[in-house]
N, C-alpha and C positions, 0 to 999 in steps of 0.2 A: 444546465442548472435546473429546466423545469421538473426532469426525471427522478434530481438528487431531493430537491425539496417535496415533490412528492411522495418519493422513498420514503422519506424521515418522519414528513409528515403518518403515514401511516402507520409509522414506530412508535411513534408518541403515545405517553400515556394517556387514555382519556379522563375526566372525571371522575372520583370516586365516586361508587353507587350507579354508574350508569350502565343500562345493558345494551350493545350496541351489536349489529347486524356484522357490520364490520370494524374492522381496529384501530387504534390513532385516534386522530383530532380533524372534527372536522374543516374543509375549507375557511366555512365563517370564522372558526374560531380562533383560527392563527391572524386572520384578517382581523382580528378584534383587539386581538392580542399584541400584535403589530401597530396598531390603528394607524389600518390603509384599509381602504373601501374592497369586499368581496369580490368586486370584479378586476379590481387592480392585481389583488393576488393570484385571481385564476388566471390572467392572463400569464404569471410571471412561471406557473407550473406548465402551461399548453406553449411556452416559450414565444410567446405574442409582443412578450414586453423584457426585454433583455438588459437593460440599463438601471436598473434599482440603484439609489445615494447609498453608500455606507450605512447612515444613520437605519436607514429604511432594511437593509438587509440582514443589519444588525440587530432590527428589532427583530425583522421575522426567526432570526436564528436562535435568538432569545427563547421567543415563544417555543420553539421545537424543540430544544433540551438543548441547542449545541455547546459544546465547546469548544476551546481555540483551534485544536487544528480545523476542527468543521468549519468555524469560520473563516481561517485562513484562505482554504477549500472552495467556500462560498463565493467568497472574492476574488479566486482567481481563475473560478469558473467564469464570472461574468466581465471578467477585464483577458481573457484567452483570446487571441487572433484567430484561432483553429487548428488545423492540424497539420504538424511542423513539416519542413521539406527536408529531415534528416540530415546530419552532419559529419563529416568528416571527423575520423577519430584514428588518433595516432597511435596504434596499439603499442609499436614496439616503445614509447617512450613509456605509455604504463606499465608496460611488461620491467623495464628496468627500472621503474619507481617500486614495486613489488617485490621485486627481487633485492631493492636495496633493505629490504623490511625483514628480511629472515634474520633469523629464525621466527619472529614472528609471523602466523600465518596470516595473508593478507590478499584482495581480490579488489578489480576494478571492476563495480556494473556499469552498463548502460542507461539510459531512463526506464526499458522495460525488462530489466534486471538482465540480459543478457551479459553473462561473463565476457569484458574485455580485456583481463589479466589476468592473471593470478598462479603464485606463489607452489611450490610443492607442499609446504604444509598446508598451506589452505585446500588444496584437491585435497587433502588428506583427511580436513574435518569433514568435507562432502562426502563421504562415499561414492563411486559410480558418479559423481555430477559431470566428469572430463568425459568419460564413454558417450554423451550424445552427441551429436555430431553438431547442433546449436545449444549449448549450454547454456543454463536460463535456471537461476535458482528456483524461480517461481514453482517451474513445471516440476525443476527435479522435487520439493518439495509435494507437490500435490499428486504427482504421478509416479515415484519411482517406489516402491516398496523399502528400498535400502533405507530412505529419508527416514522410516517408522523406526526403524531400529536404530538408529544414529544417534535421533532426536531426542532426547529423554521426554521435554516439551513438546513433542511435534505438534500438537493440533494447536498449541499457542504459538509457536514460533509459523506454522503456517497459517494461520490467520494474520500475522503482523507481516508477513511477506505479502499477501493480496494485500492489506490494506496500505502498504508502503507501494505496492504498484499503482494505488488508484492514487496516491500524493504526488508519487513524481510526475504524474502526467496531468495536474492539474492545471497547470496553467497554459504549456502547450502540447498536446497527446502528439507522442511518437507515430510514423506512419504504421510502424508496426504492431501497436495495441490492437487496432480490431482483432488482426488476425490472431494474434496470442490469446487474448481472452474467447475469442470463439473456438480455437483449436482446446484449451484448457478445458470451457464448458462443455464440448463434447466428451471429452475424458475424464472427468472427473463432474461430478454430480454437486458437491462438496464446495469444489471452487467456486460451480454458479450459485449459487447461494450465499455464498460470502461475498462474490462480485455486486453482485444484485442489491446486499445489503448496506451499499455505500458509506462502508467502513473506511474511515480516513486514518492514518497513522504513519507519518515520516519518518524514517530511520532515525534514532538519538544512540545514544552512550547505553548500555546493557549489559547481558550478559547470557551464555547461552551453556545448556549442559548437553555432553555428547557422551555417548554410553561406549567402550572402549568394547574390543573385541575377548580381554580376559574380565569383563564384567566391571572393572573401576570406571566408575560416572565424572566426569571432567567437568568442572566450570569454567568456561574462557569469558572475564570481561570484555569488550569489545567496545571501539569507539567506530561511528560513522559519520566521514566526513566528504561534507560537497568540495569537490577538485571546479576548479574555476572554467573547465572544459564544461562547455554546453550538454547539460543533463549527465551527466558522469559523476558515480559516488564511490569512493573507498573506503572500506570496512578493512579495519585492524583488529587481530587481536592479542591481549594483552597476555603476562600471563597467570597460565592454569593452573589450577588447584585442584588439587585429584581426593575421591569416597570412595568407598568401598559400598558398591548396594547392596 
């Protein structure tokens, strides 16, 4: 929690008119802004003081720009037990929840997007995402070339994929996030930088375009929904509506 508010803090706009060394708002002033005492708050970024009231974090969230999901975020950074001991997950029954979904394409993730099902039409909007031998939107996203040309959106639909990685792990981080985000930032430049950025954004209701191989741009609405399985999300999508670019 101390890492994320001092992130943010740094993002923040400063005062108009001021010329400043470096960017953001400084400590005092979110402490002012908050009104809780400068040492309370620095304790709460150097991670000294882990328990903040609602009211209290809510103010400081205030003061930094956030919004609901940051706040959500905020709160469930400081109510997290740590880092989870993995769970047991019954692919073959998702694999037949997916497949009852066709013709709709449809996929089950994991909390750190690792594909746990999914459908032949849904391979089919991934390109290449089934060729890695651990499947993981995220990566295929940031690292596979095919994702560029898929995507009609890709640098927004890849932005809303890290930032939906940094939500599902907010309350308790998969054993497998360190390694994923540090195998990513080694490979992509791109990713670290939006990791870093502590962009929050939880999968909702959307929609997404995908650029077809004879050149027609697809829109698929798409709904995502939390499956009552510990950290497991399915994405469906509705359907498509076909342009001509």
């Amino acid at each position: 929690m101390g890492e994320f508010l001092r992130t943010r803090r740094r993002q923040a706009v400063a005062p108009v008119g001021e010329r400043r060394r470096t960017p953001g708002l400084r400590r005092e002033e979110v402490a002012t802004a908050a009104a809780v005492s400068h040492d309370y708050y620095t304790r709460l970024e150097q991670g000294r003081e882990r328990n903040p009231s609602d009211d209290v974090l809510a103010a400081i969230g205030d003061s930094l720009g956030f919004g609901p999901d940051d706040h959500a975020y905020a709160r469930a950074l400081r109510d997290r037990p740590g880092i989870g001991a993995g769970i047991d997950i019954d692919a073959a029954r998702m694999s037949r929840l997916v497949e009852s979904l066709r013709p709709n394409p449809a996929y089950v993730l994991d909390q750190v997007s690792n594909v746990v099902a999914i459908n032949s039409e849904g391979a089919e909007l991934f390109t290449g995402l089934m060729d890695h031998p651990r499947p993981n939107t995220c990566r295929y996203l940031l690292t596979d070339p095919r994702a560029r040309e898929r995507f009609v959106d890709w640098e927004d639909n890849a932005r809303r994929s890290v930032a939906a990685l940094r939500a599902a792990n907010a309350d308790v981080a998969d054993p497998g996030l360190d390694a994923l985000t540090t195998e990513l930032s080694a490979a992509s430049t791109t990713f670290g930088e939006w990791w870093a950025s502590f962009a929050v954004a939880p999968r909702r209701a959307d929609a997404k375009r995908f650029r077809d191989t004879d050149g027609r741009v697809i829109t698929y609405p798409y709904e995502s929904l939390r499956l009552p399985d510990p950290g497991l999300r399915m994405t469906v999508y509705l359907a498509a509506a076909c342009q001509i670019d």
